[in-house]
TIVO-2410 file (N, C-alpha, C; in nm, 3 decimals):
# residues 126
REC num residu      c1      c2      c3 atome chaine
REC   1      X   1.625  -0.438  -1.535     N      A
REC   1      X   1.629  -0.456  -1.678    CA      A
REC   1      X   1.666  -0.322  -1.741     C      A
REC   2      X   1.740  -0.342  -1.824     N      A
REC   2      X   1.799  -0.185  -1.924    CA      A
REC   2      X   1.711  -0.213  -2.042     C      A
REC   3      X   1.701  -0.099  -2.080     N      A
REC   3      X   1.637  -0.101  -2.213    CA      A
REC   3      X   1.737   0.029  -2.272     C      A
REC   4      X   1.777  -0.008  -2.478     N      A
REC   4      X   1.796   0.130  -2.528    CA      A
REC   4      X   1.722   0.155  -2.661     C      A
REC   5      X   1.657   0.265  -2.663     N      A
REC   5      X   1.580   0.324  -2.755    CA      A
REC   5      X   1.431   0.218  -2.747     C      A
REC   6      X   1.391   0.167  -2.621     N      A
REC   6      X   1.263   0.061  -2.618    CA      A
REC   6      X   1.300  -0.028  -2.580     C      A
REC   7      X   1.402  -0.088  -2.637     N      A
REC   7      X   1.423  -0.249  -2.656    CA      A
REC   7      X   1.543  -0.282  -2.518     C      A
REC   8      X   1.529  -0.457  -2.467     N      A
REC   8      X   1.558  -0.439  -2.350    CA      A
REC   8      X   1.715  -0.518  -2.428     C      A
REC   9      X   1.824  -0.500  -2.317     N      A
REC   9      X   1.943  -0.485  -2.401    CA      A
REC   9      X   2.003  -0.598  -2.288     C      A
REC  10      X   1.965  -0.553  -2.148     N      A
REC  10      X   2.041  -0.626  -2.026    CA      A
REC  10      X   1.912  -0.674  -1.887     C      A
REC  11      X   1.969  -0.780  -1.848     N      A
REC  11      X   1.856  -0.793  -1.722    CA      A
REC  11      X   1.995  -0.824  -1.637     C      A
REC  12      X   1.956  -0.849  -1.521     N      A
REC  12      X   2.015  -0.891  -1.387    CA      A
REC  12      X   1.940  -0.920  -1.290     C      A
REC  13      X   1.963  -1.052  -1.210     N      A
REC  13      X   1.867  -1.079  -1.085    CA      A
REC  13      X   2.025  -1.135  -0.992     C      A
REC  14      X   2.000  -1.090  -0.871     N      A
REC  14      X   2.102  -1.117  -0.728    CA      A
REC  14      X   2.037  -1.123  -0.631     C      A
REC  15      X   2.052  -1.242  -0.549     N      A
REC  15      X   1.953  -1.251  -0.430    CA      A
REC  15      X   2.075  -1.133  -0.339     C      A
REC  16      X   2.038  -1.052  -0.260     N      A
REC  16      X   2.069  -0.963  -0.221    CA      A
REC  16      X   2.206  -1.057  -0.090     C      A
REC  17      X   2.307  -1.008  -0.055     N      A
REC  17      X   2.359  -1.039   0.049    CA      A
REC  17      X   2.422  -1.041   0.180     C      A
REC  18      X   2.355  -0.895   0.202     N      A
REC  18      X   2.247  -0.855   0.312    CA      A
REC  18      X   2.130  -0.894   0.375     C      A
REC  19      X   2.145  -0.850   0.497     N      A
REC  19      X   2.010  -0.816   0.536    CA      A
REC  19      X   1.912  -0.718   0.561     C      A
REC  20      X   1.849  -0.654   0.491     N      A
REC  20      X   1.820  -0.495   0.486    CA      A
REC  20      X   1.743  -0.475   0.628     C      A
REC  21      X   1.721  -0.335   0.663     N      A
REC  21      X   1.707  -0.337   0.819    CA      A
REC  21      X   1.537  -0.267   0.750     C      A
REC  22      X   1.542  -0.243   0.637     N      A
REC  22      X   1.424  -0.168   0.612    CA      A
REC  22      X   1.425  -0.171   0.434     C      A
REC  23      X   1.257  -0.150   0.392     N      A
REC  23      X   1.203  -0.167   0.228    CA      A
REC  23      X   1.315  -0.069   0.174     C      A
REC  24      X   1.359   0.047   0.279     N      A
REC  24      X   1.435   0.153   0.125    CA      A
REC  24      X   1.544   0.102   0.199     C      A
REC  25      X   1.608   0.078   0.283     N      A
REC  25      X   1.790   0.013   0.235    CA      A
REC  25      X   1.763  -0.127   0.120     C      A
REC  26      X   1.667  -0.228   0.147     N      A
REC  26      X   1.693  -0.304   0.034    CA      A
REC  26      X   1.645  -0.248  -0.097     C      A
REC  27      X   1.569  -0.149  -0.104     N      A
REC  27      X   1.575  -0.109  -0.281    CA      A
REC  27      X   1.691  -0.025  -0.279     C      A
REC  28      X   1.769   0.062  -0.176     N      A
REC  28      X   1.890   0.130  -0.196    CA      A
REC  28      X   2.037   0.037  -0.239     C      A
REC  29      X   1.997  -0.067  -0.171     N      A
REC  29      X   2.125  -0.173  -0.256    CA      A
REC  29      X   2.092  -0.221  -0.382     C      A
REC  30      X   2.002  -0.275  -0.383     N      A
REC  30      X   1.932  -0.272  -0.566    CA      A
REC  30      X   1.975  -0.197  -0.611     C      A
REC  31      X   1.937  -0.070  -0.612     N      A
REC  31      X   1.950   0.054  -0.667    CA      A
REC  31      X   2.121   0.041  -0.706     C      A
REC  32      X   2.178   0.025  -0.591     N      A
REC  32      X   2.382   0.065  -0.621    CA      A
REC  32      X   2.397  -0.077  -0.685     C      A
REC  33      X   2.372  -0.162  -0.680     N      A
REC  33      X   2.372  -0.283  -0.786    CA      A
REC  33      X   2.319  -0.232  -0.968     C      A
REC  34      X   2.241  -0.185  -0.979     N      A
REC  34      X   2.189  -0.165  -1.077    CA      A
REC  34      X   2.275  -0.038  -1.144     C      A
REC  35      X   2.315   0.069  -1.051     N      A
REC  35      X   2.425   0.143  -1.050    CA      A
REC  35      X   2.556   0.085  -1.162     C      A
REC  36      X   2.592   0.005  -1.063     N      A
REC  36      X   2.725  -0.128  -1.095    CA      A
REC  36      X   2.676  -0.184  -1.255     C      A
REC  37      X   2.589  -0.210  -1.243     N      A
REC  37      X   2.546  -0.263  -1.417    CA      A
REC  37      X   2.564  -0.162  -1.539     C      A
REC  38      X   2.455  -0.050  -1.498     N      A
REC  38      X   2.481   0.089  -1.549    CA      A
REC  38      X   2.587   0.120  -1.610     C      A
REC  39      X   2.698   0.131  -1.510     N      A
REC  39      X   2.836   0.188  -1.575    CA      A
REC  39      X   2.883   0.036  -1.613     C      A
REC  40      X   2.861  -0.046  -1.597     N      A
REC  40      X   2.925  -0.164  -1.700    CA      A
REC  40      X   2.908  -0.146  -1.845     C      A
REC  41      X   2.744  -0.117  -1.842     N      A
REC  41      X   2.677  -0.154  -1.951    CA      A
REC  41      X   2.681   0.002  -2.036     C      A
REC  42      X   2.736   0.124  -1.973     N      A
REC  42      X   2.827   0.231  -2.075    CA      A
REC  42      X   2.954   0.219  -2.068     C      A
REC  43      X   3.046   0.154  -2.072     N      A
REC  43      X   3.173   0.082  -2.119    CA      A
REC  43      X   3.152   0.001  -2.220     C      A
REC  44      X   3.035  -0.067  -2.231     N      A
REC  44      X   3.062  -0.173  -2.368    CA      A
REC  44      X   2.988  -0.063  -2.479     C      A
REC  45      X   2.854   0.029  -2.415     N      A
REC  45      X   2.868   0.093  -2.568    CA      A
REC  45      X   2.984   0.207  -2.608     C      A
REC  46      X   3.066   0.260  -2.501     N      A
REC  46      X   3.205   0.287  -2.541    CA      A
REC  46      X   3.257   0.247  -2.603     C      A
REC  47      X   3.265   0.112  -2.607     N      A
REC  47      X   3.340   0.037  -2.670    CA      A
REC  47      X   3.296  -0.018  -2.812     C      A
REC  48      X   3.123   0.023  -2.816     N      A
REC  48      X   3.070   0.019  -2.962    CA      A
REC  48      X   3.061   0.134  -3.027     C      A
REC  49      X   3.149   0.252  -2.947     N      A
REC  49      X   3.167   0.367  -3.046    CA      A
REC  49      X   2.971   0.421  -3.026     C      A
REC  50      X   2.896   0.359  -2.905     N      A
REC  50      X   2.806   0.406  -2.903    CA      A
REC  50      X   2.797   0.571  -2.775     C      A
REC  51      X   2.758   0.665  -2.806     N      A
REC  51      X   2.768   0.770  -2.694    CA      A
REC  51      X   2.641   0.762  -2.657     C      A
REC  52      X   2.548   0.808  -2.519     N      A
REC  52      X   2.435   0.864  -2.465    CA      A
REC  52      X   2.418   0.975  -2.461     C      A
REC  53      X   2.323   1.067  -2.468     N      A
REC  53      X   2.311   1.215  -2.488    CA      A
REC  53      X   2.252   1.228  -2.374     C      A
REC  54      X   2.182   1.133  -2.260     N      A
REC  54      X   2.147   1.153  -2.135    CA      A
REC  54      X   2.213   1.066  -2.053     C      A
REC  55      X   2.192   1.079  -1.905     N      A
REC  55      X   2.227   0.987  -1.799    CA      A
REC  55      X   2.149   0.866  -1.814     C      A
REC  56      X   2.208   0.781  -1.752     N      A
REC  56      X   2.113   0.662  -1.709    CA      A
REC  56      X   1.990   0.692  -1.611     C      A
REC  57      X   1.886   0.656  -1.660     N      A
REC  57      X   1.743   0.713  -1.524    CA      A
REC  57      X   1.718   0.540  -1.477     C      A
REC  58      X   1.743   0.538  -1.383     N      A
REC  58      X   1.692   0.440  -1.280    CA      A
REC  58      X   1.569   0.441  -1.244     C      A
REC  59      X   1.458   0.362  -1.243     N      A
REC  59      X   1.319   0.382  -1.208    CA      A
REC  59      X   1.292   0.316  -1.083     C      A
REC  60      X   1.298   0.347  -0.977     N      A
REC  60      X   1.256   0.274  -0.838    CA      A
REC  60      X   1.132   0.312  -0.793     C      A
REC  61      X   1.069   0.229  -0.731     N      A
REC  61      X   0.928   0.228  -0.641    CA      A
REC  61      X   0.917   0.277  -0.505     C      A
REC  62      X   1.049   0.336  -0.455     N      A
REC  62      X   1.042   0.408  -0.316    CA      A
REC  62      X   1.084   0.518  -0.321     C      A
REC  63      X   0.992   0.621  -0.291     N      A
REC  63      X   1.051   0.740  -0.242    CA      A
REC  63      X   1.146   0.766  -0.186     C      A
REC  64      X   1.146   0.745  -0.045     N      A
REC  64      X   1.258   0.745   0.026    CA      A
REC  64      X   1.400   0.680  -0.004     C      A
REC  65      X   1.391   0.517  -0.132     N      A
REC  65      X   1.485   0.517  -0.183    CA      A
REC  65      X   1.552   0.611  -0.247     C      A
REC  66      X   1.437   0.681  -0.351     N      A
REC  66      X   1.464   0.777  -0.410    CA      A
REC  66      X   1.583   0.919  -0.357     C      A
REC  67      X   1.539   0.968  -0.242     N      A
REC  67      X   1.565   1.091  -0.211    CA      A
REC  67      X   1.738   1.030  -0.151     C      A
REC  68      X   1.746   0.909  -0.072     N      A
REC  68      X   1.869   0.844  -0.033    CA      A
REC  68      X   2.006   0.914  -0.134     C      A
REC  69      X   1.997   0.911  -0.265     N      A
REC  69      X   2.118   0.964  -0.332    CA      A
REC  69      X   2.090   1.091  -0.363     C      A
REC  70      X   2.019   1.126  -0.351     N      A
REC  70      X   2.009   1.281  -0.403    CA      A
REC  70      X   2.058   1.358  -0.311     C      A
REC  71      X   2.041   1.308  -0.168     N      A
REC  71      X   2.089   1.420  -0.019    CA      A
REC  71      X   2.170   1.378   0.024     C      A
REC  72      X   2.292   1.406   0.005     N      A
REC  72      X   2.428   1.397   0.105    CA      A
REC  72      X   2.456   1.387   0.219     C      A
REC  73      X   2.356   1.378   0.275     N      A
REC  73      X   2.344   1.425   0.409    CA      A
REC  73      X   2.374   1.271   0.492     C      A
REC  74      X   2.425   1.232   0.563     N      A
REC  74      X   2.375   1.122   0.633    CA      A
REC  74      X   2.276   1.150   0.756     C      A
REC  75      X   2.167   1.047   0.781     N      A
REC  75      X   2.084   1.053   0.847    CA      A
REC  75      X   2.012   0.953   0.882     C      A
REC  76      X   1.930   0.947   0.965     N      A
REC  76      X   1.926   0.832   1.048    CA      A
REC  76      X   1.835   0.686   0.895     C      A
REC  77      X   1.823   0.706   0.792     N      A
REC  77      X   1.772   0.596   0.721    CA      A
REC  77      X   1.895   0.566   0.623     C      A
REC  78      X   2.002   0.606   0.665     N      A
REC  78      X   2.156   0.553   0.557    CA      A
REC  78      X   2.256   0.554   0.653     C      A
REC  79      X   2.247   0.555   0.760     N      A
REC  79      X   2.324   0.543   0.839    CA      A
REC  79      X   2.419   0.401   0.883     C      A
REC  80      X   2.337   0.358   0.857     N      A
REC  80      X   2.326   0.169   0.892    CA      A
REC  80      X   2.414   0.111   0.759     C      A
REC  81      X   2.380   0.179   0.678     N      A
REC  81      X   2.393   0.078   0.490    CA      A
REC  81      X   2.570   0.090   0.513     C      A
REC  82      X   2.603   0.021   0.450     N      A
REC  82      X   2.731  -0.037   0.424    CA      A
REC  82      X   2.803   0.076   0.335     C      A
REC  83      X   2.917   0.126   0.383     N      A
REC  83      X   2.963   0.237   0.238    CA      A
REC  83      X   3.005   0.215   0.131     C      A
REC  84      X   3.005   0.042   0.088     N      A
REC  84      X   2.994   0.004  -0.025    CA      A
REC  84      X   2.857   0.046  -0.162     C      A
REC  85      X   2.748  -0.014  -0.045     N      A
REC  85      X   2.629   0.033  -0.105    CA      A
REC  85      X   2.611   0.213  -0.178     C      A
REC  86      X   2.701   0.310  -0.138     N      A
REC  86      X   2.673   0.416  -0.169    CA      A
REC  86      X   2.741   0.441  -0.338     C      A
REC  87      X   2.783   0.386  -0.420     N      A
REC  87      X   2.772   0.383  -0.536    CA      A
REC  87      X   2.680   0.426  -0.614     C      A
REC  88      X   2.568   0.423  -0.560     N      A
REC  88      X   2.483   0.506  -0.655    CA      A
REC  88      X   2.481   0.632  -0.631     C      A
REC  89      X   2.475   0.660  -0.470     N      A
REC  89      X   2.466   0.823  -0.442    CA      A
REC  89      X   2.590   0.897  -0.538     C      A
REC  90      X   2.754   0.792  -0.515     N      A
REC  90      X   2.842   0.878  -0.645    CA      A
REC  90      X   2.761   0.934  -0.740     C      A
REC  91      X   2.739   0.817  -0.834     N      A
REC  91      X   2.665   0.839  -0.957    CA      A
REC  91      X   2.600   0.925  -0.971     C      A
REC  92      X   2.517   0.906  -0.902     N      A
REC  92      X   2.373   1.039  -0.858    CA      A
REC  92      X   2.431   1.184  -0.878     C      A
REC  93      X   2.570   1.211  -0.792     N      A
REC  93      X   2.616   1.364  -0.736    CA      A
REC  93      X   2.705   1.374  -0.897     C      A
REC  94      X   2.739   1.280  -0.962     N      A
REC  94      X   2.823   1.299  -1.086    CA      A
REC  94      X   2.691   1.317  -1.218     C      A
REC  95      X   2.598   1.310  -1.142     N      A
REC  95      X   2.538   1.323  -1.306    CA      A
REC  95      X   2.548   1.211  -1.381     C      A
REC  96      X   2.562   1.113  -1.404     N      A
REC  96      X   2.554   0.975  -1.464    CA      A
REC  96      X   2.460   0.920  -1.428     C      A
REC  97      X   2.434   0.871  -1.307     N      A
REC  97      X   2.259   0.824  -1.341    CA      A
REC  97      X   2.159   0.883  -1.258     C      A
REC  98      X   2.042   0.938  -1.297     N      A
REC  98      X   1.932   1.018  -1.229    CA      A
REC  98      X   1.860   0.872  -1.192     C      A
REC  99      X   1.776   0.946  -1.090     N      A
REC  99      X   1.651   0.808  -1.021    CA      A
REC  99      X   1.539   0.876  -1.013     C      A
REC 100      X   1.435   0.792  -1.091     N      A
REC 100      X   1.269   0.844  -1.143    CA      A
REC 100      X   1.221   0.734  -1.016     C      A
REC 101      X   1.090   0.774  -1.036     N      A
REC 101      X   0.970   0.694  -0.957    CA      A
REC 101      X   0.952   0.672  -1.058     C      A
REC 102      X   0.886   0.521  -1.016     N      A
REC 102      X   0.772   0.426  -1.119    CA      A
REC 102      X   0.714   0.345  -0.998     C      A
REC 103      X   0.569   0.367  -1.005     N      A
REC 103      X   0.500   0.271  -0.970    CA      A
REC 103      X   0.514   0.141  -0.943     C      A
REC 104      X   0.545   0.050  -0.853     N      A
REC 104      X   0.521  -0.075  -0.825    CA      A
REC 104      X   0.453  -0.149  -0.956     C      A
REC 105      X   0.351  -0.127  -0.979     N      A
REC 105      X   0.229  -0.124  -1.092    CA      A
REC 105      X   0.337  -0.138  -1.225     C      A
REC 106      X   0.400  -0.052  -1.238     N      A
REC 106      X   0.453  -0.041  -1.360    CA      A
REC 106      X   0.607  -0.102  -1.373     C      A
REC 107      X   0.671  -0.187  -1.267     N      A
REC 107      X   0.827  -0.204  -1.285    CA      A
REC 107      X   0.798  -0.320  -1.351     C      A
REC 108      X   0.928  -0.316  -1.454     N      A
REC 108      X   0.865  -0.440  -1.565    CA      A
REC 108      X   0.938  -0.516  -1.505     C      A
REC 109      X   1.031  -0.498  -1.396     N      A
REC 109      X   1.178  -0.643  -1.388    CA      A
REC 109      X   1.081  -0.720  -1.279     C      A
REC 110      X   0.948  -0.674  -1.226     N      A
REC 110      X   0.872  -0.787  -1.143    CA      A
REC 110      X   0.888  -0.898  -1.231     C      A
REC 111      X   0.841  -0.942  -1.329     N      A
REC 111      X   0.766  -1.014  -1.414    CA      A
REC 111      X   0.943  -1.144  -1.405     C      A
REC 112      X   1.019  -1.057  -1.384     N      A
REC 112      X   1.156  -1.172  -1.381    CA      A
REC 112      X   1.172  -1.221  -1.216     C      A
REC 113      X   1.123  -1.113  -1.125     N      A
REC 113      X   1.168  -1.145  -0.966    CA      A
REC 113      X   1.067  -1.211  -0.914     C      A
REC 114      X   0.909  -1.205  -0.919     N      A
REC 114      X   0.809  -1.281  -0.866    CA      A
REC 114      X   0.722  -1.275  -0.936     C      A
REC 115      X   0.627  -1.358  -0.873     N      A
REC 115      X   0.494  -1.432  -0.922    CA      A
REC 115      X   0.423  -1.287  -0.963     C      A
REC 116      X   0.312  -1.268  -1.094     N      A
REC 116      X   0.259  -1.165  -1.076    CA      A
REC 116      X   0.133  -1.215  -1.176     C      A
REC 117      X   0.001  -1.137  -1.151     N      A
REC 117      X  -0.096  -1.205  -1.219    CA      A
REC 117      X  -0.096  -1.196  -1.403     C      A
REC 118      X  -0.159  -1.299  -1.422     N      A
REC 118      X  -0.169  -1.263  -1.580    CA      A
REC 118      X  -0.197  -1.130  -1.673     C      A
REC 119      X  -0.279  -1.073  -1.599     N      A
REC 119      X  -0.307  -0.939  -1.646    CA      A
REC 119      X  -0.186  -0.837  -1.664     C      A
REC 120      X  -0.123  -0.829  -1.534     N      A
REC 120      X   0.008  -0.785  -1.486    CA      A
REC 120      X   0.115  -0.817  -1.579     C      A
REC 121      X   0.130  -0.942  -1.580     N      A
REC 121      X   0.266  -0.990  -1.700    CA      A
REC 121      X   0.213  -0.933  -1.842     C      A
REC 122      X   0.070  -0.918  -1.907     N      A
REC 122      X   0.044  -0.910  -2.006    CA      A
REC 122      X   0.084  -0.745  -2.038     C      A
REC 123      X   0.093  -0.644  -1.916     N      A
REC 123      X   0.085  -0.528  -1.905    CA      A
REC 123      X   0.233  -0.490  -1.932     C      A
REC 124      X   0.279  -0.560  -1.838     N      A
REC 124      X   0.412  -0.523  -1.810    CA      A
REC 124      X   0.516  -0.602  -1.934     C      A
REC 125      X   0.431  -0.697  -1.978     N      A
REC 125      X   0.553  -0.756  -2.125    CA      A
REC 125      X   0.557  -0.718  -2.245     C      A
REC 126      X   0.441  -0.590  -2.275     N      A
REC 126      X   0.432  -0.491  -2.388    CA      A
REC 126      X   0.507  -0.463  -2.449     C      A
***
């Protein structure tokens, strides 16, 4: 889910079409999917004459997803992924979109992908 200035602007759900060999290659294709939206979704405010004064920050729940675009390096946990999937690492090395941690606890796009308790949806639909 995108949000600008609070408010949520874009969602996306894709059953993945892969098979991830591990938790951080499937949040690392998420991740270059969400990538793919990203720069969609700064072309149309281009196109509304809207500019960003920051990058896009991606919020993922894995570390090790995390560190995946930041290190150039190939190594034995990106080795496997498809070099399609590396779209985000571009992004990443261009400065266009940074990747934060967020808590499991706190990703609001659960509340669209699975079941989550009432408390949870009440938290997360703020």
């Amino acid at each position: 889910m995108f949000k600008l200035k609070g408010a949520p602007i874009s969602w996306s759900y894709k059953k993945q079409s892969i098979v991830a060999l591990s938790s951080c290659e499937a949040e690392y294709v998420a991740g270059s999917s969400a990538a793919c939206q990203a720069k969609w979704l700064l072309n149309v405010l281009e196109d509304l004459m809207i500019k960003l004064k920051h990058p896009i920050k991606l919020l993922i729940d894995n570390n090790s997803t995390i560190n995946l675009p930041k290190n150039p390096i190939a190594h034995g946990k990106s080795k496997h992924i498809e070099t399609i999937f590396h779209y985000l690492r571009d992004q990443v090395s261009k400065y266009k979109i940074i990747v934060d941690y967020c808590s499991t606890n706190d990703q609001i796009a659960d509340v669209f992908t699975k079941p989550v308790k009432r408390a949870q949806f009440l938290k997360l639909g703020r």
